[in-house]
N, CA and C of each residue as an Amber inpcrd file, in Angstrom:
protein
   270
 -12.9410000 -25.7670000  10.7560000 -12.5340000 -24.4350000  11.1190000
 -13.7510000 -23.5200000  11.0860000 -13.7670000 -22.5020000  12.1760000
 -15.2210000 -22.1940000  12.0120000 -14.6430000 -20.6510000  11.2680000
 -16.0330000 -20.3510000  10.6700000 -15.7810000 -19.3010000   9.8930000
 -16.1960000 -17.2270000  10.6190000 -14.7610000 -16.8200000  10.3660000
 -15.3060000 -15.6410000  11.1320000 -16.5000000 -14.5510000  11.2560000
 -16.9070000 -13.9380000  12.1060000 -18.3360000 -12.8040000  11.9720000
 -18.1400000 -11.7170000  12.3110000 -18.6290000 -11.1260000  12.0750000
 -18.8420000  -9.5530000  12.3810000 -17.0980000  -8.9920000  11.9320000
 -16.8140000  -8.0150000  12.2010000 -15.6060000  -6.8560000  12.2450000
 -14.5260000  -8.2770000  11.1330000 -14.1900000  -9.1560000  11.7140000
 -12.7460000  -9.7540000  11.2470000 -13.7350000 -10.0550000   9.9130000
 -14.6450000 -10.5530000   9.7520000 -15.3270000 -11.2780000   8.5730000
 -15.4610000 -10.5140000   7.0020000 -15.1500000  -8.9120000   6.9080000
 -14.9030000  -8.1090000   6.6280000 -13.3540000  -7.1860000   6.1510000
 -12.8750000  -7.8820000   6.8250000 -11.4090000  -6.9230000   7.2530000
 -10.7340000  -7.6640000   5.5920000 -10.8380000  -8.6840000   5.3150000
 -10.1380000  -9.2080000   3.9100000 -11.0160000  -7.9460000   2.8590000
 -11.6510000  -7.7320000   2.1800000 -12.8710000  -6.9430000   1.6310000
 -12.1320000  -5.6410000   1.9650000 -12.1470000  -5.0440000   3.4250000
 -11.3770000  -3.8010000   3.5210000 -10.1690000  -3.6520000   2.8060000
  -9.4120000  -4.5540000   3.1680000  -7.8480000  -4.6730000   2.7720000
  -7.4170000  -4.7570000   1.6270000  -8.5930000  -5.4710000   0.5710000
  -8.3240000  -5.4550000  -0.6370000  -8.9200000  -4.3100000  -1.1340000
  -9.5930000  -3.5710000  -0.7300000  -9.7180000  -2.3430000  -1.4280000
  -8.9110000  -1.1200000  -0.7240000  -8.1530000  -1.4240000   0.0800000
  -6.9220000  -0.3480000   0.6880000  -5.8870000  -0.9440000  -0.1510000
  -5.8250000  -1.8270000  -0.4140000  -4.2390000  -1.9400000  -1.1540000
  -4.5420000  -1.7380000  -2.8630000  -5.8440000  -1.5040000  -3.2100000
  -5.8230000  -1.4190000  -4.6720000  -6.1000000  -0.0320000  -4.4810000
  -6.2830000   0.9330000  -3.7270000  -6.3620000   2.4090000  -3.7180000
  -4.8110000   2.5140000  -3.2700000  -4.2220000   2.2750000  -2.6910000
  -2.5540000   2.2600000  -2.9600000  -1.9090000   2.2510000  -4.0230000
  -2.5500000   1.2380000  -4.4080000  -1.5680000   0.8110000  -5.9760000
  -2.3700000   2.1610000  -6.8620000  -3.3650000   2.2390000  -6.6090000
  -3.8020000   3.3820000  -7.5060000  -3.1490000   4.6730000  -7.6900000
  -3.1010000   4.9530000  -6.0680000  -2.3920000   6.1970000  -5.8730000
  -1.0130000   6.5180000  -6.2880000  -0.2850000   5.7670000  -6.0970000
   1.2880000   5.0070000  -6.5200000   1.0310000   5.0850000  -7.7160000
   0.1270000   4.6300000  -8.6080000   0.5960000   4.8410000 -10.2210000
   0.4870000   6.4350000 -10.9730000  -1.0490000   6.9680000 -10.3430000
  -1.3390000   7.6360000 -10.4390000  -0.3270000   9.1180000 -10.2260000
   0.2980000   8.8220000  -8.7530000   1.2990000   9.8020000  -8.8360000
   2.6350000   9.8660000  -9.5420000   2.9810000   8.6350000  -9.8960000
   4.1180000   8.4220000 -11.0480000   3.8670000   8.7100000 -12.2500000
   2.4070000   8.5980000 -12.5840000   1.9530000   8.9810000 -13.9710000
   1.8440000  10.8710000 -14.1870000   1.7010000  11.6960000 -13.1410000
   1.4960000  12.7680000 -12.9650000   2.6920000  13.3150000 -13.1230000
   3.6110000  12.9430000 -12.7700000   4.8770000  13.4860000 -12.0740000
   5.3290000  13.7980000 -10.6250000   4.4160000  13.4250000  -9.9560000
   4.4640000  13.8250000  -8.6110000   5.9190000  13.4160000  -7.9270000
   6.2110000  12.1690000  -8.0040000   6.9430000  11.2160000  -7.7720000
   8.0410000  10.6600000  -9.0340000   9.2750000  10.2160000  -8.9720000
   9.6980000   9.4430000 -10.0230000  10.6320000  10.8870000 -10.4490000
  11.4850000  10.2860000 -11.4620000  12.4410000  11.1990000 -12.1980000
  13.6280000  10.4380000 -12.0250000  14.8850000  10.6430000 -12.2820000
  16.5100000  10.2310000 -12.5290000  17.0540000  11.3940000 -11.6730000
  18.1550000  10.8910000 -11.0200000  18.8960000  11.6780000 -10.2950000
  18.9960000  12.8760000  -9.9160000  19.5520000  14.0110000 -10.6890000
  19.1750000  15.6310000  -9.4770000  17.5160000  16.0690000 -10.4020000
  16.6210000  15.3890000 -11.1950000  15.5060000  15.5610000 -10.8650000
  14.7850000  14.8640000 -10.5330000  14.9360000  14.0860000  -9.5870000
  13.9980000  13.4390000  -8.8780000  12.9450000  13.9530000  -7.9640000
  11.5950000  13.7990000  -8.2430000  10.6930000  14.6100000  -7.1280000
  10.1670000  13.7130000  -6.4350000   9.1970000  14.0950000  -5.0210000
   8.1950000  13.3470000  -4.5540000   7.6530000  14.3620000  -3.8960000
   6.6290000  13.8860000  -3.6270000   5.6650000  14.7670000  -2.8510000
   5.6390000  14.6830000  -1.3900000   5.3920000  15.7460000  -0.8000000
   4.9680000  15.4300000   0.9350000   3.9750000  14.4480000   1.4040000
   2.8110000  14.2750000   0.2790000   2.1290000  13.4330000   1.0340000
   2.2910000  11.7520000   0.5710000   3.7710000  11.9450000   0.2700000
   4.2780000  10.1940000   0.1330000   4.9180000   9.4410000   1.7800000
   4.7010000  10.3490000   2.1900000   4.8790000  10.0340000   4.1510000
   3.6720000   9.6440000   4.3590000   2.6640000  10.2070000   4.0930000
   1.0430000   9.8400000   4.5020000   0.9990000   8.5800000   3.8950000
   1.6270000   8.3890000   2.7840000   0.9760000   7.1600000   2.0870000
   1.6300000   5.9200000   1.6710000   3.0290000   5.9310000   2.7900000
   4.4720000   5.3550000   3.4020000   3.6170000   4.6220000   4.6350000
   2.9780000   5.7310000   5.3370000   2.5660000   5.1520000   6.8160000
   1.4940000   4.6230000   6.6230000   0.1230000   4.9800000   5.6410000
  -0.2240000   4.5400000   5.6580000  -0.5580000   2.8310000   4.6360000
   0.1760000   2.5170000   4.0560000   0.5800000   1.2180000   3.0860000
   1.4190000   0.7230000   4.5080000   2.2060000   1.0080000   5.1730000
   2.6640000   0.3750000   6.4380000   1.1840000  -0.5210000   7.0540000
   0.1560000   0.2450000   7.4550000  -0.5210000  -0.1900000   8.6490000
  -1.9410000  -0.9180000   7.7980000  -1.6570000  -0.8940000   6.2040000
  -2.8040000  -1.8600000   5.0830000  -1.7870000  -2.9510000   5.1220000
  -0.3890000  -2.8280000   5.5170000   0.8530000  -4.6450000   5.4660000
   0.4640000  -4.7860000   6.6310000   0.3950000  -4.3210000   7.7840000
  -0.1260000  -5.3080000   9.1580000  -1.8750000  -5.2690000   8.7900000
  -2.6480000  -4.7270000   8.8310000  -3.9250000  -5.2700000   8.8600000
  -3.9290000  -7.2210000   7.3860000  -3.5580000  -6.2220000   6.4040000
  -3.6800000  -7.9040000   5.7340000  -2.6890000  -9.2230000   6.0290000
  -1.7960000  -9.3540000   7.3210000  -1.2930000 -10.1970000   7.8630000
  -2.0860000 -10.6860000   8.7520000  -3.5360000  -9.6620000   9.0360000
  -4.1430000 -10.6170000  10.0030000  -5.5850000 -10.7880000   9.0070000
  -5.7160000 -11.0150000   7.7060000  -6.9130000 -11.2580000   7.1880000
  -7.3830000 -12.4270000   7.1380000  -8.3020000 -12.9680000   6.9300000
  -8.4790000 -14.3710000   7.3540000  -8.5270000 -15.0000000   5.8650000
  -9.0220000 -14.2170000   5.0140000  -9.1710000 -15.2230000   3.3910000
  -8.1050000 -14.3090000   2.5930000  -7.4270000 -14.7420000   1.6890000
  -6.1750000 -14.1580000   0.9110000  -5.3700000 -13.4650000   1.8680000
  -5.2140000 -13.9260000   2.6400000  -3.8550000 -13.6080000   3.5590000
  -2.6620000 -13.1100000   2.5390000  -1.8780000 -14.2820000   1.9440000
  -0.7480000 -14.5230000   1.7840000  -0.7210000 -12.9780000   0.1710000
  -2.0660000 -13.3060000  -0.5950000  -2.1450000 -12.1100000  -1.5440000
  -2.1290000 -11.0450000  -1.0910000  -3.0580000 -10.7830000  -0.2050000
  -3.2360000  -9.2330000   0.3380000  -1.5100000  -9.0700000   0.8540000
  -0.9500000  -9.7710000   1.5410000   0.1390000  -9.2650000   2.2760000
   1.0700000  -9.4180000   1.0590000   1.1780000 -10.1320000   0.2580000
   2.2930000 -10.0200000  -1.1340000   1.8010000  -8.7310000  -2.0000000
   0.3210000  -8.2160000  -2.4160000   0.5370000  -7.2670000  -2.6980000
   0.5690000  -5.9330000  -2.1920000   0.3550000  -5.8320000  -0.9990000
   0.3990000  -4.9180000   0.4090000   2.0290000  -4.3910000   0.4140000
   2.7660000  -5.7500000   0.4340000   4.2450000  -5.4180000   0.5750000
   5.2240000  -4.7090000  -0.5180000   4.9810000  -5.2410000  -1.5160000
   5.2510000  -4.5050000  -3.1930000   4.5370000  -2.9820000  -3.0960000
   3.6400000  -2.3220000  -3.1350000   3.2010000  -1.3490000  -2.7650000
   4.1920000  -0.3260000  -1.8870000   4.1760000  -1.0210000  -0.7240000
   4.6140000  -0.8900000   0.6760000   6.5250000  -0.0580000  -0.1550000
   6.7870000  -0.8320000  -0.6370000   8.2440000  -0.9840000  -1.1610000
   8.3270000  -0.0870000  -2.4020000   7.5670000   0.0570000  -3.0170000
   7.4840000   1.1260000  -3.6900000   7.7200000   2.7860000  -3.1060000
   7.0070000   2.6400000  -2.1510000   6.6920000   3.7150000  -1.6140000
   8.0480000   4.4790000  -0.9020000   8.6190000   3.2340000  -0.0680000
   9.9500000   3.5440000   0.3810000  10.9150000   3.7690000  -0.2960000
  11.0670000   3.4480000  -1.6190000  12.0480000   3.5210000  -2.5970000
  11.8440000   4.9010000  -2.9430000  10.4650000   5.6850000  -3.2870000
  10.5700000   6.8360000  -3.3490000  10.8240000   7.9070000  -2.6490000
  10.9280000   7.0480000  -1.1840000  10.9620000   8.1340000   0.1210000
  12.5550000   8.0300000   0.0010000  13.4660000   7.0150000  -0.4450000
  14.7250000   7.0420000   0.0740000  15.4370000   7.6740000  -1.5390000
  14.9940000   7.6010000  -1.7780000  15.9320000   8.5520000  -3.5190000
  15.7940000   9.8490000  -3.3740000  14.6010000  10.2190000  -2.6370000
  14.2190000  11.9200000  -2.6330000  15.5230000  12.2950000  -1.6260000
């Protein structure tokens, strides 16, 4: 199997540091309060749409990574699902 160059050879390296600035952000805003709470106080923030769409388009880029595929996209997707859970309780 030959091994990829330039732009794709890279894109695993990108992806793993977009999905660990996700997970960052995601804790970070649960740890703040931004996000998170029990029933009529539950908050989230506006820019959990920004970061809904964008954890969307870090789960398709690491479906096409060439080394840790299957990680990047397992922890891409957990992220990913997080995010929606907070978009759908608000």
């Amino acid at each position: 199997m030959e091994r990829p160059k330039g732009l794709k050879a890279g894109l695993p390296v990108a992806v793993a540091a977009a999905v660990l600035a996700n997970w960052v952000l995601f804790i970070a805003f649960a740890v703040t309060g931004q996000i998170g709470g029990f029933g009529s106080h539950y908050m989230t923030t506006r820019l959990a749409n920004v970061f809904l769409l964008a954890s969307l388009l870090v789960l398709i880029a690491a479906i096409f990574a060439y080394v840790g595929r299957w990680q990047l996209s397992l922890a891409s997707m957990l992220v990913f699902a997080l995010w929606v859970g907070s978009e759908l309780v608000a």
